[in-house]
N, C-alpha and C positions, 0 to 999 in steps of 0.2 A: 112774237118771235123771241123778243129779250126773255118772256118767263120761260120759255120753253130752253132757250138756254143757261138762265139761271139757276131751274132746276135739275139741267144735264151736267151742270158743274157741280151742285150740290150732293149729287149722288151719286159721281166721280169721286169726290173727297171723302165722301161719310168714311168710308174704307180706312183713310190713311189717316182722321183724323181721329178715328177709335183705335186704333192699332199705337198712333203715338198716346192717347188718353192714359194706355194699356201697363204702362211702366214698362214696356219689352222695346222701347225705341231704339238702345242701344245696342251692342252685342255684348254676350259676355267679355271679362276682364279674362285676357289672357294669366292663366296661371301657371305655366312650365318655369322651375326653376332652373337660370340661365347659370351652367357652367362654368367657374371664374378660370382663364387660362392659363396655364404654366408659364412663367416669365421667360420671356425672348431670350434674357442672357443667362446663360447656365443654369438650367433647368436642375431640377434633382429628378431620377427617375422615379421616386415618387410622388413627384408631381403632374409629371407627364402618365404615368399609368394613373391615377384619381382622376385626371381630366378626360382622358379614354376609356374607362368605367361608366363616367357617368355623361359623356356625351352622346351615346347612342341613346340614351332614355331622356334628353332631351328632343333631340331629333326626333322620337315616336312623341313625344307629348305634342309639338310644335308640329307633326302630319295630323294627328288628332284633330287638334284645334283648327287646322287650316280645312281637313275634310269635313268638322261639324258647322263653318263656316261656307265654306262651299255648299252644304245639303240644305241649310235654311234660305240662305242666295236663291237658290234653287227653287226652294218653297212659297217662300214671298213672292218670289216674282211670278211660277202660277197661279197664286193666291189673286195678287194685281191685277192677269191678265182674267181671268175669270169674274173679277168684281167689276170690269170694265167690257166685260163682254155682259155681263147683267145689267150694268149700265145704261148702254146702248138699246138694249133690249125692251129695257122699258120706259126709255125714249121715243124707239122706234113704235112702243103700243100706244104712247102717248099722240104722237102725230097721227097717226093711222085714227085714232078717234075724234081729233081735233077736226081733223080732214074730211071723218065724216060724217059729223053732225055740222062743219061746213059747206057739203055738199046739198043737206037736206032744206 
């Protein structure tokens, strides 16, 4: 029973252990260039229009990076449950053969 779980562990991890192997363990480095603000005490108006310029094109860059974040989230994780339902699987063929060449 210990190999049989030994090996349902080892091919539970294969997954996660080639994926970190992979150089992709991180996420990308966020790269939106952050907006420096108009100073609190008397502003010049143009510095307050340069920081409303280019604030809305931060704000798209930082929804970008947040929903190409969210869509790999997204992926990995049924990536995970799929290599874990494969997993299981042939687990489950494992024991079913154990079981019946223990039966014979």
């Amino acid at each position: 029973m210990k190999r049989i779980f030994a090996l349902a562990l080892a091919i539970a991890l294969l997954p996660a252990l080639t994926h970190a192997d992979s150089g992709n363990a991180q996420p990308p480095v966020l790269h939106c260039q952050k907006p420096t603000p108009p100073p609190k005490h008397k502003p010049t108006r143009a510095q307050v229009d340069s920081y409303n310029q280019v604030l809305p094109k931060y704000r798209a860059c930082i929804q970008a990076y947040v929903s190409a974040r969210s869509a790999d989230a997204k992926k990995y994780s049924e990536l995970s449950q799929a290599n874990a339902k494969a997993a299981n699987t042939a687990i489950e063929q494992f024991n079913a053969l154990v079981k019946e060449v223990g039966e014979k």
